[in-house]
N, C-alpha and C positions, 0 to 999 in steps of 0.2 A: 463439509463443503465450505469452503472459503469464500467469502462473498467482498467486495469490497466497494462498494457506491460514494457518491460524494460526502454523503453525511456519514460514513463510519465501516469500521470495517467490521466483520462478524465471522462468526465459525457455526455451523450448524451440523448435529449430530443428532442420534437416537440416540433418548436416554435406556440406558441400560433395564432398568426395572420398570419401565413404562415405555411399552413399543411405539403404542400410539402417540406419542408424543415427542416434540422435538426440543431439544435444549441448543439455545441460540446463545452462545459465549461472548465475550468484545473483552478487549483490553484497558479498554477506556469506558465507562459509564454512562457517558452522552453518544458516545455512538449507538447504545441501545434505546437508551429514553428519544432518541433521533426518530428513530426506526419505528418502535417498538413504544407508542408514547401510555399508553396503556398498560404495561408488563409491570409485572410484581418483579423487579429486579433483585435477584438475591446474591451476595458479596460473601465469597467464599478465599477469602485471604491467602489459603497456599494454595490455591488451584495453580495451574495453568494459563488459563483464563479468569481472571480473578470475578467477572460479571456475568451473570446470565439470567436469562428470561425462558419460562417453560412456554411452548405455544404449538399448538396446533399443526399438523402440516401446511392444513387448508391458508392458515394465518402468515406465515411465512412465502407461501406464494402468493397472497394478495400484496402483501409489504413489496413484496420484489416485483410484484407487476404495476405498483404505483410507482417503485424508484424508476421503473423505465420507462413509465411515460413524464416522467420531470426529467428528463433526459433533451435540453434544447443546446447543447452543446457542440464544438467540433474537437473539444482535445480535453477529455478528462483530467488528464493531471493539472491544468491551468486551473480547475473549479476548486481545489484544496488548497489550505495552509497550512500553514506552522508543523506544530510537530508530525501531524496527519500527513501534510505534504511531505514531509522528508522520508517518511517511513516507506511511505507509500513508490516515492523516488527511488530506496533501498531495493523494493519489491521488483520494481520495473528494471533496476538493472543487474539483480540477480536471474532474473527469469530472460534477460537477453541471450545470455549462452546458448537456452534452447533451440532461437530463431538462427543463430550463428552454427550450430549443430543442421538443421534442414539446410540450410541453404547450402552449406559443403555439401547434402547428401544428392540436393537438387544438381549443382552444376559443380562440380568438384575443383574445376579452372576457374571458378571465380574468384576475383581478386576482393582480397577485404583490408578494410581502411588497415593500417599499423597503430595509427593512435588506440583504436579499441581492446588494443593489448599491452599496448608499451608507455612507456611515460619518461620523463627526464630524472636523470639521477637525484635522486635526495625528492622528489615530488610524491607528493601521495597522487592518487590514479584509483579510478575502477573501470568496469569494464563497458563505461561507455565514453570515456574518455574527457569524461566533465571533472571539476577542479572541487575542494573542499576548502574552505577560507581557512586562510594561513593564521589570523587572529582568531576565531574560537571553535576552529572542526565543523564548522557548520555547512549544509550541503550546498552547493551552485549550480543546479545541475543546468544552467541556460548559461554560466561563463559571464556575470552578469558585473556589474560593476559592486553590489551589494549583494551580498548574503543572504539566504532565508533565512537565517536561525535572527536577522536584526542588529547581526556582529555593527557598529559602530565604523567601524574600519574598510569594511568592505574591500578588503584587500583578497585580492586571490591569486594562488599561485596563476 
């Protein structure tokens, strides 16, 4: 299970030789010590996952029923930064296609924007239509005058 909250993102699985138990992975280390401030983090270099935490089932669903009641928000991706934020920005517009997939299935004459697929020659583009800074690839996903990666330039296509 893919879990993804403001403080970090997580993968949770049965471990293999221990059913009863769940092995909670991150890519990052502070998203677990986030999480999980208690867990004996173990760092496993060529994983996958390079971070994990063994816990409980029971532990993993009290974790995730306190992330949701610290839930005072109206737009998750605004609550993230830096690299977290961009990744996370990757995620949201990789997983667009699927809502773009139902909605043809829903009303098949529906018209859908062009920008969300097309872009100007020689421009980078994805499939939401938001811009990546011309000075260092970093993401924009609001078309902002500045970068989130902190590019200097804040230039964007």
């Amino acid at each position: 299970m893919w879990i993804m909250t403001t403080r970090g993102f997580i993968s949770a699985v049965v471990k293999p030789d221990e059913p009863s138990l769940l092995m909670v992975r991150a890519r990052d280390p502070e998203h677990l010590s986030a999480l999980f401030p208690a867990g004996d983090i173990i760092e496993q270099p060529r994983s996958d996952y390079r971070w994990r935490v063994m816990v409980e089932p029971v532990e993993l669903a009290a974790t995730l029923a306190a992330e949701a009641g610290r839930i005072d928000y109206s737009n998750f991706k605004s609550e993230t930064r830096g690299n977290y934020h961009i990744a996370l920005m990757g995620c949201w517009s990789a997983l667009l296609p699927l809502q773009r997939h139902a909605e043809r299935l829903a009303d098949p004459r529906a018209a859908y924007e062009p920008k969300a697929l097309t872009r100007e020659v020689g421009q980078p583009w994805d499939y939401l239509g938001d811009w990546h800074c011309n000075e260092c690839e970093g993401w924009n996903p609001h078309n902002t005058d500045t970068c989130l990666s902190g590019c200097e330039q804040g230039e964007n296509a």
